[in-house]
MARNURO-884375 format. One record per residue (C-alpha): residue number from 1; residue in three letters; x, y, z. Coordinates in steps of 0.05 Angstrom, whole numbers, always signed. Example, Ala and Ser with C-alpha at 12.3 -4.5 7.8 and 13.67 -1.06 7.14 Angstrom:
2
   i  aa   east  north     up
   1 Ala   +246    -90   +156
   2 Ser   +273    -21   +143
END
This chain:
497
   i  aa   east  north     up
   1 Unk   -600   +112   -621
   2 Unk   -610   +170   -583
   3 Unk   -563   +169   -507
   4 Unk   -579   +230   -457
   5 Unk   -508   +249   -440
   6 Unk   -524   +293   -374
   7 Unk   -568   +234   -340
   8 Unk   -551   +190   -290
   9 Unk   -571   +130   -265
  10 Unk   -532    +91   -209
  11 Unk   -503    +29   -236
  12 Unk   -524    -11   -163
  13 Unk   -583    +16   -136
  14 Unk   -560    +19    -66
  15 Unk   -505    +64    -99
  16 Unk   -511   +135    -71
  17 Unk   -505   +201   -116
  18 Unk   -440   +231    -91
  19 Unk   -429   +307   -123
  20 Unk   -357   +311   -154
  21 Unk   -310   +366   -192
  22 Unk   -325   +379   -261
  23 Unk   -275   +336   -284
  24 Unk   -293   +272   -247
  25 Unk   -324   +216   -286
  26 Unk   -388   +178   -275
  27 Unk   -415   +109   -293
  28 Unk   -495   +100   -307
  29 Unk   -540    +49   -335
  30 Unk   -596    +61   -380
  31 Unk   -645    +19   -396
  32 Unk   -674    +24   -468
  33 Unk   -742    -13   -502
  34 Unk   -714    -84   -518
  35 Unk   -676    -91   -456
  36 Unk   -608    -70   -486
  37 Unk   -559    -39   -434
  38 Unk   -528    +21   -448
  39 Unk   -469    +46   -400
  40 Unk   -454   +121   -391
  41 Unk   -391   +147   -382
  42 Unk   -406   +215   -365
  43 Unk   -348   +278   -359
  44 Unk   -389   +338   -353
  45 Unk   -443   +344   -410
  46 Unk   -394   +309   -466
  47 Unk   -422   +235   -463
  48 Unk   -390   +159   -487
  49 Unk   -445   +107   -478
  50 Unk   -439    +33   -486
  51 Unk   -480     -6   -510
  52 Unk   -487    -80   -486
  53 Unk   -532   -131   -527
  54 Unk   -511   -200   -503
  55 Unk   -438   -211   -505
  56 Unk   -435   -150   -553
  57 Unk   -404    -83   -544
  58 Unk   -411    -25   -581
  59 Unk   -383    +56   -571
  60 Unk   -435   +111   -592
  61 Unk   -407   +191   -600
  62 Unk   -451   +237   -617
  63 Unk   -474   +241   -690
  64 Unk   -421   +181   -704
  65 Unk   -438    +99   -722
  66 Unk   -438    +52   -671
  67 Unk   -374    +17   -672
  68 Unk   -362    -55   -637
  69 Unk   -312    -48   -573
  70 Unk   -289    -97   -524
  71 Unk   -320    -84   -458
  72 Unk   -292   -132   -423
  73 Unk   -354   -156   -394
  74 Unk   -383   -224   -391
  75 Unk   -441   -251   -361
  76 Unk   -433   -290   -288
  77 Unk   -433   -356   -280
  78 Unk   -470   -392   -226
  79 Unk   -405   -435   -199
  80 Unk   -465   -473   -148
  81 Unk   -513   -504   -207
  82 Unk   -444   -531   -243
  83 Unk   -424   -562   -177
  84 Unk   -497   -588   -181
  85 Unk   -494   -612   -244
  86 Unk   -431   -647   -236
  87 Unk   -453   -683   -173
  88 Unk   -512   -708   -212
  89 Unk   -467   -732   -265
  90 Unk   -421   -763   -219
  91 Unk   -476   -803   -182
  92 Unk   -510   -825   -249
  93 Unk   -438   -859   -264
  94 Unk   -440   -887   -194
  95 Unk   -504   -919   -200
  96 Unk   -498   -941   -266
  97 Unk   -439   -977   -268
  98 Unk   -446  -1010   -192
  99 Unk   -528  -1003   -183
 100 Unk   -525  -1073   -214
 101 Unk   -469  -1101   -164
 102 Unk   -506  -1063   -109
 103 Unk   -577  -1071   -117
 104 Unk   -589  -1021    -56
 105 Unk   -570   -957   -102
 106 Unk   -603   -982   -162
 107 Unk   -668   -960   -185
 108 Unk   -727   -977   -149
 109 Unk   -762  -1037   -187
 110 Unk   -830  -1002   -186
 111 Unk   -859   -974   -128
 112 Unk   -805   -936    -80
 113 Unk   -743   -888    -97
 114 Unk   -673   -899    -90
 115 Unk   -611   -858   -101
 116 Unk   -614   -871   -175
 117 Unk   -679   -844   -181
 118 Unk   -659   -772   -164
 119 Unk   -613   -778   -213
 120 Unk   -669   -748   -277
 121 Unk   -712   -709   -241
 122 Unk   -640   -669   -209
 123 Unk   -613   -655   -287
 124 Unk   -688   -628   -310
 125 Unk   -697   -590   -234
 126 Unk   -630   -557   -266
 127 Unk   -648   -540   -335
 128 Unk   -709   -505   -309
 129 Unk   -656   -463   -262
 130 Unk   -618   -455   -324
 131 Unk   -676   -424   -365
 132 Unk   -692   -370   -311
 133 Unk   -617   -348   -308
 134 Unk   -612   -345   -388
 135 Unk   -660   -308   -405
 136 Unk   -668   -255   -352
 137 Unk   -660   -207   -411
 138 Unk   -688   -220   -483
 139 Unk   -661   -174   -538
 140 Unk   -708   -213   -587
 141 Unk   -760   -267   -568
 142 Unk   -765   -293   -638
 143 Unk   -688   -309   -638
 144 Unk   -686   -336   -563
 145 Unk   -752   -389   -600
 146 Unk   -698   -404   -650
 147 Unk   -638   -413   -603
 148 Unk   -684   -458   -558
 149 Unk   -719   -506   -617
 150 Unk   -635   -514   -638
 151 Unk   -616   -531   -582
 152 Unk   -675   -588   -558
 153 Unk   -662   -613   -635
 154 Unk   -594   -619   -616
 155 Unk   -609   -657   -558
 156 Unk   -656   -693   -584
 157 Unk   -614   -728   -638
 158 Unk   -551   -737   -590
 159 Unk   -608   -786   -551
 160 Unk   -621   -816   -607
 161 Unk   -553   -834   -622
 162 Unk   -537   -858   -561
 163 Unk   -594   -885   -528
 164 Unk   -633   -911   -592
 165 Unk   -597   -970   -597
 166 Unk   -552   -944   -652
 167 Unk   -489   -964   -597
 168 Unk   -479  -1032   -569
 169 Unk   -445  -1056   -499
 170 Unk   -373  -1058   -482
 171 Unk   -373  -1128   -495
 172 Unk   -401  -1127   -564
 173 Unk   -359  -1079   -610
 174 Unk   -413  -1065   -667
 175 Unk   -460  -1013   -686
 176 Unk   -515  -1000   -726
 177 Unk   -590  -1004   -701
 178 Unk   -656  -1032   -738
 179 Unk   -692   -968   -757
 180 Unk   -760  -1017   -746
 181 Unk   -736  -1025   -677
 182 Unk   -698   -962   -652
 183 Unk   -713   -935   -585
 184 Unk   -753   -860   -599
 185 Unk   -751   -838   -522
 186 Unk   -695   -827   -472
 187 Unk   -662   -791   -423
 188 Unk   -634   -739   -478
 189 Unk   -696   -744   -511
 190 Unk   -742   -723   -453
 191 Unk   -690   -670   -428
 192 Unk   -691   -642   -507
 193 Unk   -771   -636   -498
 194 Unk   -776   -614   -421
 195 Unk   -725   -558   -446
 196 Unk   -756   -535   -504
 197 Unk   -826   -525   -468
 198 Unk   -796   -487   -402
 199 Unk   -755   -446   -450
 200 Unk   -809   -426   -488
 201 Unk   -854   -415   -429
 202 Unk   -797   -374   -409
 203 Unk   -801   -338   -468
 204 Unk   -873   -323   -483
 205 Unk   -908   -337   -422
 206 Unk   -894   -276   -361
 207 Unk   -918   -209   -350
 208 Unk   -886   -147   -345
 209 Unk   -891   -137   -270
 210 Unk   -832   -119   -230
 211 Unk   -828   -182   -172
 212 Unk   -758   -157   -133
 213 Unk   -802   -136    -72
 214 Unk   -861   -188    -54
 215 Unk   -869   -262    -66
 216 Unk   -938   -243    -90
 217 Unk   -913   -198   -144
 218 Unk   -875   -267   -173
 219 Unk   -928   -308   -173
 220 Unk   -961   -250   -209
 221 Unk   -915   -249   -267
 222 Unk   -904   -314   -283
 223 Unk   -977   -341   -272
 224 Unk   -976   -364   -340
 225 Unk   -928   -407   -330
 226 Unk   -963   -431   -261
 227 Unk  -1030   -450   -299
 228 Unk   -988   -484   -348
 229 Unk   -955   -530   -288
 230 Unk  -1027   -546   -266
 231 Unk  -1060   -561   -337
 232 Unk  -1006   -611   -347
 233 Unk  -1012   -642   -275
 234 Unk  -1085   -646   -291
 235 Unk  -1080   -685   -357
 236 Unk  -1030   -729   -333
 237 Unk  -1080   -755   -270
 238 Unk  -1134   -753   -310
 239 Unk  -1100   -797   -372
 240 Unk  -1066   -848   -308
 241 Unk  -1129   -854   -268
 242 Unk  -1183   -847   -320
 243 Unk  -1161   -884   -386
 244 Unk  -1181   -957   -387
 245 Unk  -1130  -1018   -403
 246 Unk  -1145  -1065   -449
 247 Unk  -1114  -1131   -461
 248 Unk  -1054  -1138   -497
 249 Unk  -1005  -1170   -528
 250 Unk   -928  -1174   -545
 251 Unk   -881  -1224   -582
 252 Unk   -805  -1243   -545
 253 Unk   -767  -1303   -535
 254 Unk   -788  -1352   -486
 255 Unk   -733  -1358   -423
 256 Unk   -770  -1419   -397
 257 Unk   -754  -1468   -453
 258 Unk   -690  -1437   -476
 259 Unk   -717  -1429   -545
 260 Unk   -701  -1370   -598
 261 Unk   -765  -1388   -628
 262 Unk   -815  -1325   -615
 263 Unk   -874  -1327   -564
 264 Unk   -933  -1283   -563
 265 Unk   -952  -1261   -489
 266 Unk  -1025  -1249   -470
 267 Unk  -1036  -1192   -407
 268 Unk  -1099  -1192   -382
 269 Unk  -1120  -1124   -361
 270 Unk  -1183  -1093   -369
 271 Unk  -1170  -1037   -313
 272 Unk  -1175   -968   -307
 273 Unk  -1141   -927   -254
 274 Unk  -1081   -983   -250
 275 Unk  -1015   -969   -228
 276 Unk   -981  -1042   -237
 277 Unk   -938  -1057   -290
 278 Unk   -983  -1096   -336
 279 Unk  -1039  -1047   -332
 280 Unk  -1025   -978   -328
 281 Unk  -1037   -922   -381
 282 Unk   -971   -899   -387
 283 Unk   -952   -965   -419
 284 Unk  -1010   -966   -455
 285 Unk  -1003   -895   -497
 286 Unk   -925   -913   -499
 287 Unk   -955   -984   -540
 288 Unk  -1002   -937   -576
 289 Unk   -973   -882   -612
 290 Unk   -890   -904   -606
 291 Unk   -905   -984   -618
 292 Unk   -888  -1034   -575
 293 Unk   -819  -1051   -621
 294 Unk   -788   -978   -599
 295 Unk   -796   -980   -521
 296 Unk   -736   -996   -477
 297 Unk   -728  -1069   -466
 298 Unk   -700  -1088   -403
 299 Unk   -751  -1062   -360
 300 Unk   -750  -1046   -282
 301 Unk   -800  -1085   -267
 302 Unk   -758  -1143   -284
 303 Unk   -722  -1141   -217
 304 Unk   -793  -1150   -184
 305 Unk   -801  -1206   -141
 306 Unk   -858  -1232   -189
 307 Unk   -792  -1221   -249
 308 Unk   -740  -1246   -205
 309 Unk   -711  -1294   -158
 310 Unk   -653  -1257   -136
 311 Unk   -700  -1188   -134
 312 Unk   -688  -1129   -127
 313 Unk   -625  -1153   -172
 314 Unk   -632  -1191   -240
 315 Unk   -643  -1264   -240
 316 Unk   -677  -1315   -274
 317 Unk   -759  -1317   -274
 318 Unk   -794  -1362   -229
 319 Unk   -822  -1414   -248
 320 Unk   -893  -1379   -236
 321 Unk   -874  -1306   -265
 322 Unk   -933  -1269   -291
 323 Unk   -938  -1257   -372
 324 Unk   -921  -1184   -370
 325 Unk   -856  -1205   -347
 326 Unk   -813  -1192   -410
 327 Unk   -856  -1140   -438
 328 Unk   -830  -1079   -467
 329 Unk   -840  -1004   -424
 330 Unk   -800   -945   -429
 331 Unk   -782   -906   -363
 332 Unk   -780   -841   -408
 333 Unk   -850   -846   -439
 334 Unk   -897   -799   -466
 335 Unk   -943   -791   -414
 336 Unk   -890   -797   -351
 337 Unk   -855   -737   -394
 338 Unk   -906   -690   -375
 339 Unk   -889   -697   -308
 340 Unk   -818   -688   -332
 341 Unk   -840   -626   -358
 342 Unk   -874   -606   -291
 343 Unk   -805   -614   -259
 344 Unk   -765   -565   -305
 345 Unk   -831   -515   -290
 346 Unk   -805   -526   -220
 347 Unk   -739   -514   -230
 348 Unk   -753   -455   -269
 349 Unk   -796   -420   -208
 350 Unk   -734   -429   -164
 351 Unk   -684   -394   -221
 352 Unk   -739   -336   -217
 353 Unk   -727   -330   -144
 354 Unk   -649   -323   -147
 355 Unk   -659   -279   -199
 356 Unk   -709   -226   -169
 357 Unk   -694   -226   -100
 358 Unk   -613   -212    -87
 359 Unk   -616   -205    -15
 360 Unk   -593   -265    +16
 361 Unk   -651   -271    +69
 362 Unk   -704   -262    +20
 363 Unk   -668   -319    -31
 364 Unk   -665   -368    +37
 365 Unk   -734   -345    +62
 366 Unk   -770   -367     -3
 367 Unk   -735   -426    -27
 368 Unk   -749   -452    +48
 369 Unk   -820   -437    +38
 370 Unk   -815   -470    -37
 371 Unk   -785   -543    -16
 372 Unk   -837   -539    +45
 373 Unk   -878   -536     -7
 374 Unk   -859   -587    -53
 375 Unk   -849   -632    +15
 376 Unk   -916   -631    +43
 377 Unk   -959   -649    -34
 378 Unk   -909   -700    -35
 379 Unk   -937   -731    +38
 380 Unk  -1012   -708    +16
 381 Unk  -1004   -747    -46
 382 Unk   -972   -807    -20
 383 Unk  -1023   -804    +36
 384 Unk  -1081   -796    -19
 385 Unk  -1054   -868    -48
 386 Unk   -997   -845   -102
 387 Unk   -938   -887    -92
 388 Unk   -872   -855    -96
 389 Unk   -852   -886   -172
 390 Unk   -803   -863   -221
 391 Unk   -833   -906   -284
 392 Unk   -902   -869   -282
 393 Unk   -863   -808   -259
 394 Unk   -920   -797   -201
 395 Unk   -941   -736   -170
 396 Unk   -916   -756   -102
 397 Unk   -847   -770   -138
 398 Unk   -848   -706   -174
 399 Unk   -853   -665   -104
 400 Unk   -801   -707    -64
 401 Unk   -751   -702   -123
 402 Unk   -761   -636   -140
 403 Unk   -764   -612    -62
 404 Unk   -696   -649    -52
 405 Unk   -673   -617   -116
 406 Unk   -685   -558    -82
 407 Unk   -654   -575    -21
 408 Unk   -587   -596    -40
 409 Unk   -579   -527    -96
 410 Unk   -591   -488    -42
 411 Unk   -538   -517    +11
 412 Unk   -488   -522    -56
 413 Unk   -509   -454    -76
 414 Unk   -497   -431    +12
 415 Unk   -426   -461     +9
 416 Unk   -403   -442    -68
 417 Unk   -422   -370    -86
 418 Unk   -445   -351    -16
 419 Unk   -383   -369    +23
 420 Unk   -344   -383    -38
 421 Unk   -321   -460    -21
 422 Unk   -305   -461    -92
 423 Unk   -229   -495    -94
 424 Unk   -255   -559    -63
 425 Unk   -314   -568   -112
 426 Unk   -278   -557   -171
 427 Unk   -270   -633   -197
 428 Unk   -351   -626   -195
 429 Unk   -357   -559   -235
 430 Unk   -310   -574   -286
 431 Unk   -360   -639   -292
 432 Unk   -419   -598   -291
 433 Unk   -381   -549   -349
 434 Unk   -377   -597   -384
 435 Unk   -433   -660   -369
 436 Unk   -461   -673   -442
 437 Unk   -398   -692   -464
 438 Unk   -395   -732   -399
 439 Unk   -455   -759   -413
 440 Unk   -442   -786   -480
 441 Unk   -375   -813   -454
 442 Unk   -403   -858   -395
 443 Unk   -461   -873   -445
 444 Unk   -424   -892   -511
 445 Unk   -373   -933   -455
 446 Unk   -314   -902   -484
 447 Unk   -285   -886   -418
 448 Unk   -292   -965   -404
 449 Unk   -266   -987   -477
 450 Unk   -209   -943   -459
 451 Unk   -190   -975   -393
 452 Unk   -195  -1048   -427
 453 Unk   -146  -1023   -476
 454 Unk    -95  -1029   -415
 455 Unk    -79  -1102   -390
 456 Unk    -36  -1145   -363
 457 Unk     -5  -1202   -417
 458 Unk    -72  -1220   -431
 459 Unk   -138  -1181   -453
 460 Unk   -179  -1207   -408
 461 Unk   -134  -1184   -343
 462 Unk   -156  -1109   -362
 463 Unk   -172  -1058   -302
 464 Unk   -245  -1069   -316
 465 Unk   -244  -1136   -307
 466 Unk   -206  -1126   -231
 467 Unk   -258  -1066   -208
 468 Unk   -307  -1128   -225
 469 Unk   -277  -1179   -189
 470 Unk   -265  -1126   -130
 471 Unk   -339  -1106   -132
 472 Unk   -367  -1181   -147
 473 Unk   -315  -1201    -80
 474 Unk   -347  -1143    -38
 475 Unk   -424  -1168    -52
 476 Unk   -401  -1243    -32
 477 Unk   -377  -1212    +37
 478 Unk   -436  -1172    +45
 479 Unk   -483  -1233    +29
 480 Unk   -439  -1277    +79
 481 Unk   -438  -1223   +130
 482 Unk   -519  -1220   +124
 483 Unk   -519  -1299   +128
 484 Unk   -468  -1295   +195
 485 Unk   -514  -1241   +222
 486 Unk   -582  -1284   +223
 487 Unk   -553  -1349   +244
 488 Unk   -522  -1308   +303
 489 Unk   -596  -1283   +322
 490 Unk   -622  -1354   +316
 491 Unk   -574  -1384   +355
 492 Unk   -583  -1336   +417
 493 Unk   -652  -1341   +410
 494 Unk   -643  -1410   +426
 495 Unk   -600  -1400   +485
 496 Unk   -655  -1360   +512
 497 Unk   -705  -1414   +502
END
């Protein structure tokens, strides 16, 4: 590869050209066809270039063979989106383990969102961040496809593992899962496809336009991508609203007369446009082309009031609960992962803005204007009749959880790499270094088949077992504190009669 040895270029733009003595040295960057980065030490006319592609480093002479150095060099991390993505991991723990102690922080039954339910949209609004940053140069687009259809197959078959059913619960120390019966979608599973898409959108789908001076100019570039984001909004309304629900039926065990003799359930739909439980299409397609046998079985819906009398927290069905009740649905479906999808897109916008724009204003001024954004089709939609719902993974939801997304990186991202907070976050980023293994931890329950391995004289007085009590203790106050609190009221309101 040919290197100009008496050219310069100024490493930082805002660098200025300062003349020096014959002897003194100078540092330049050249950019080359397939993005490679070649770095110019120049001492007079007599040239040593470096050439940069990825993480490797290689010294040209003139006339000689490239030979592999160490530069030294190594890409920046974003300290903010670990932080991010450690937070994230962090509350998923919290509102898994205690959602079902505190019903409050649990995820919304069907129609509403709770802190759980940022939980998904915040890891995909962060693999969409992720994309932009990775792959602001490509040395080869055909090896970047390969890299990215690894790593979603990687993903892909860690969710599978752990969410299939292949793993059982802490109280039930087997394994093994009926292949006629194993759960094909989860929250691996839809981050594995959401990633591979973006990434290859990423990849393949944005011009060669330079965007580091107008908002205009981005939009320009990555319009692809942008048409993309609004085809699959389109399908998705169209397939919810237009597709008409048939009746149906599934086979489970009947809770009313305590039998383990199978019943077949009848729903009667025959709807179109539905957004209940029993009726929608993204149950429907879910039933369709995955089965009914390999959806999730323990449902939101079934802390509904028509599903539950101690709703929003499990109980036992009424006496009068609708048929649907114990049905089959899978919160990561087919049809809600487009939306899914729609959020990485998202997230992938607001990686293009950190990346193009480096002056602080400009990175504040339009991620302001992009969660305004995301903010007010949230309020159109919900005002339009689109309840905020993370099982159908709604258009309304999509905007409030991708605008809050935005939100909270951008105040992480202020106080982490702007004013460089970093020592008190660092629990968080070491988290977010490392959250898949995290993940599978809290998800296989090894971290709570560790802590019953310590106990006092007996199993059954393990650590676990007291955080229970202490939580199960702390939801009997609350209740009696409630119960205190509206017998107070009543008896005032007498006194005032």
């Amino acid at each position: 590869m040919a290197v100009e040895s008496c050219g310069y270029v100024p490493v930082n733009p805002d660098e200025e050209d300062h003349e020096g003595s014959s002897n003194s040295s100078r540092q330049a960057v050249i950019l080359e066809p397939g993005d490679h980065r070649i770095s110019v030490m120049d001492e007079g006319c007599a040239a040593r270039a470096l050439l940069e592609d990825g993480q490797k480093s290689f010294e040209v002479d003139q006339g000689a063979k490239p030979r592999r150095i160490d530069s030294g060099i190594q890409r920046p991390r974003l300290s903010s989106l670990d932080v991010f993505r450690g937070l994230t991991v962090i509350l998923m723990i919290l509102v898994d383990d205690a959602g079902g102690i505190f019903p409050a922080i649990n995820h919304s039954p069907w129609d509403g969102v709770t802190l759980a339910d940022f939980v998904m949209p915040f890891f995909l609004f962060m693999v969409g961040v992720s994309i932009a940053l990775a792959h602001k140069r490509l040395p080869s687009k055909l090896v970047a496809t390969k890299r990215a259809a690894l790593r979603a197959c990687k993903l892909l078959m860690i969710g599978l593992f752990v969410q299939g059913g292949f793993l059982h619960g802490i109280n039930d120390l087997s394994y093994g899962v009926d292949i006629s019966r194993i759960r094909w979608m989860g929250v691996l599973q839809r981050i594995a496809i959401a990633y591979l898409v973006a990434a290859l959108c990423e990849i393949w789908l944005k011009d060669e336009v330079d965007p580091s001076t107008k908002i205009v100019s981005l939009f320009t570039k990555y319009k692809n991508q942008w048409v993309l984001s609004l085809v699959l909004t389109m399908i998705y309304l169209s397939l919810l609203y237009g597709l008409s629900v048939p009746d149906w039926q599934y086979i489970a065990l009947s809770t009313a007369t305590n039998s383990s003799v199978p019943v077949t359930f009848s729903v009667k739909c025959g709807l179109r446009g539905d957004t209940s439980p029993a009726c929608n299409a993204v149950g429907m397609i879910d039933r369709k082309v995955l089965g009914i046998n390999h959806l999730y079985r323990k449902p939101t819906y079934l802390r509904t009031k028509q599903c539950s009398t101690k709703s929003p927290a499990n109980g036992p069905l009424p006496p009068n609960a609708p048929s649907w009740c114990q049905a089959p649905f899978d919160p990561e479906g087919l049809l809600s992962s487009v939306m899914a999808i729609v959020t990485t897109l998202i997230g992938l916008h607001f990686g293009h803005i950190m990346v193009h724009f480096k002056a602080r204003h400009q990175q504040f001024l339009f991620m302001s204007l992009h969660q305004l954004s995301m903010l007010s089709k949230m309020i159109l939609c919900y005002g339009a009749g689109m309840s905020l719902n993370k099982a159908l993974y709604s258009l309304s939801y999509t905007c409030i959880t991708a605008g809050v997304g935005g939100i909270l990186f951008a105040a992480i991202y202020t106080l982490v790499d702007v004013y460089e907070y970093r020592r008190p976050m660092f629990l968080l980023e070491w988290v977010g270094t490392h959250s898949l293994k995290v993940f599978v931890i809290v998800a296989c329950n090894i971290w709570l088949l560790g802590l019953q391995g310590f106990y006092l004289k007996e199993p059954k007085n393990n650590i676990v077992s007291e955080i229970s009590i202490f939580f199960i203790c702390g939801q009997l106050l609350e209740t009696l504190l409630e119960v205190f609190q509206k017998q107070a009221i009543g008896f005032f309101t007498l006194l005032r009669q």
